[in-house]
C-alpha positions in Angstrom: -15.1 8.9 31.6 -12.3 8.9 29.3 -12.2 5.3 28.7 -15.1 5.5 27.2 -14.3 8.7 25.0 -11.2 6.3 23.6 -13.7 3.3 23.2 -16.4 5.0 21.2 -13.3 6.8 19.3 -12.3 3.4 18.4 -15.9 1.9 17.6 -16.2 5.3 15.2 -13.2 4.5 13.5 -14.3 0.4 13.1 -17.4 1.8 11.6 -15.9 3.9 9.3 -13.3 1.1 8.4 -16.3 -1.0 7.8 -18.4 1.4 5.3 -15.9 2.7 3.5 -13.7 -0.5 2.6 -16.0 -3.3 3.2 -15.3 -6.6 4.8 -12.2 -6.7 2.9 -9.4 -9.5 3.6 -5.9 -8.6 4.0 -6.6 -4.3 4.4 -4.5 -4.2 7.7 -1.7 -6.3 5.8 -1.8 -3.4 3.1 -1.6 -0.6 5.6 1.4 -2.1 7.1 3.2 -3.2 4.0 2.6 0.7 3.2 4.3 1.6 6.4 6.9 -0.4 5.6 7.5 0.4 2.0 7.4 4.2 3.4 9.8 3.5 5.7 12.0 2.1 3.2 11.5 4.3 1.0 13.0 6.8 3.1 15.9 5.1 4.4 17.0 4.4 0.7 16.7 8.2 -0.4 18.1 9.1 2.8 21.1 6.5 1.8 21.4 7.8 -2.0 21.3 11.5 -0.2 18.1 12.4 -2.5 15.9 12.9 0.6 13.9 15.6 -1.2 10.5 16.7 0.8 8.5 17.5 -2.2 9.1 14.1 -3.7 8.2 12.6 0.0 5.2 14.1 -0.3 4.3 13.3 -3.5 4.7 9.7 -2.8 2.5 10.0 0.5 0.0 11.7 -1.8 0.2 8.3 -4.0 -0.3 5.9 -1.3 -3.4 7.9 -0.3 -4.5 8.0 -3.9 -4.3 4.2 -4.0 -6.8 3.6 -0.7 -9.1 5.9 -2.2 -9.4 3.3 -4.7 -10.0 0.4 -3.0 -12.8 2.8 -1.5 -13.8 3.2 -5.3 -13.6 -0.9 -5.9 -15.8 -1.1 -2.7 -18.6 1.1 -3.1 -18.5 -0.4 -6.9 -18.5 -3.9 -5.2 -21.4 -3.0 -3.3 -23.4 -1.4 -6.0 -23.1 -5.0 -8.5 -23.2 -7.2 -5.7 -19.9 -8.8 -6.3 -20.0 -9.7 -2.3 -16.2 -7.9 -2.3 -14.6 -9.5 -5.0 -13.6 -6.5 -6.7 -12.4 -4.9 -3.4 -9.9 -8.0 -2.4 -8.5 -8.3 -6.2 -7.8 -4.6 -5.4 -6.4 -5.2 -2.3 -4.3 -8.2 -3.7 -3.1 -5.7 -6.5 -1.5 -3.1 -4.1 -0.2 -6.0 -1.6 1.8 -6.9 -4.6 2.6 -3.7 -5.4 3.8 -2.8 -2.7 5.4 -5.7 -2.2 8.0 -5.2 -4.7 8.7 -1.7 -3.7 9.4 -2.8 -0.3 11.8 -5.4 -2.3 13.1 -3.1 -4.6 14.0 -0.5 -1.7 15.9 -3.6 0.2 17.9 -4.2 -2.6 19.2 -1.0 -3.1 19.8 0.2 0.6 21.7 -3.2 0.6 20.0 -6.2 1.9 20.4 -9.2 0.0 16.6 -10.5 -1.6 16.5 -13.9 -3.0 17.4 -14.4 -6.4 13.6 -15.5 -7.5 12.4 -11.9 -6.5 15.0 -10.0 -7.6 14.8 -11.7 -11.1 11.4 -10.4 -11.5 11.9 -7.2 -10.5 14.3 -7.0 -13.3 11.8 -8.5 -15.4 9.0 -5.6 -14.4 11.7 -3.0 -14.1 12.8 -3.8 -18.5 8.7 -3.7 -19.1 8.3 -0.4 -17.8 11.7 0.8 -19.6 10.7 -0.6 -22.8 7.3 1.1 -22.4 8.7 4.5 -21.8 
């Protein structure tokens, strides 16, 4: 009997997966990346001894913020027609995003990045000084 409480638990969650992001390519590769980059996150605060709850939560509160909107590019996807499109450029955005957090907090806790990656996050990290 509770095997198939956990089963339909599952199927609910694969249906709401399903309606609210679409058949979107690459969604579990965010989530994890998002783990990861949360995880890093930490560990790199923890290191610089700025573990600070408040700002934890804040960024928790952003990577929320950020699925929402692939919800958003989905149901707009949907509405146009754009047979997911919109939703897997979103995706793609984030991925990259997070991407070079994840890269960013490896560099500063101390693992060495290649050169190619840490070059451009010197080249985003200038753009968003000069734009300050």
């Amino acid at each position: 009997m509770e095997e198939n409480w956990l089963l339909s638990s599952f199927e609910t969650l694969d249906i709401a997966k399903a309606y609210l992001f679409g058949d979107v390519k690459f969604l579990d590769l965010l989530v994890l990346l998002s783990v990861i980059d949360i995880i890093s996150g930490v560990i790199k605060a923890w290191k610089d001894k700025r573990l600070r709850s408040r700002n934890a939560w804040f960024g928790y509160v952003r990577k929320m913020l950020s699925f929402f909107v692939v919800i958003i590019s989905n149901v707009i996807d949907q509405i146009l027609g754009l047979n997911g499109v919109l939703t897997f450029g979103t995706v793609l955005f984030y991925i990259a995003n997070e991407g070079l957090s994840i890269a960013e907090n490896l560099a500063q806790i101390g693992v060495k990045i290649p050169k190619a990656i840490t070059d451009r996050l010197q080249v985003i990290e200038h753009q968003s000084e000069e734009k300050k």
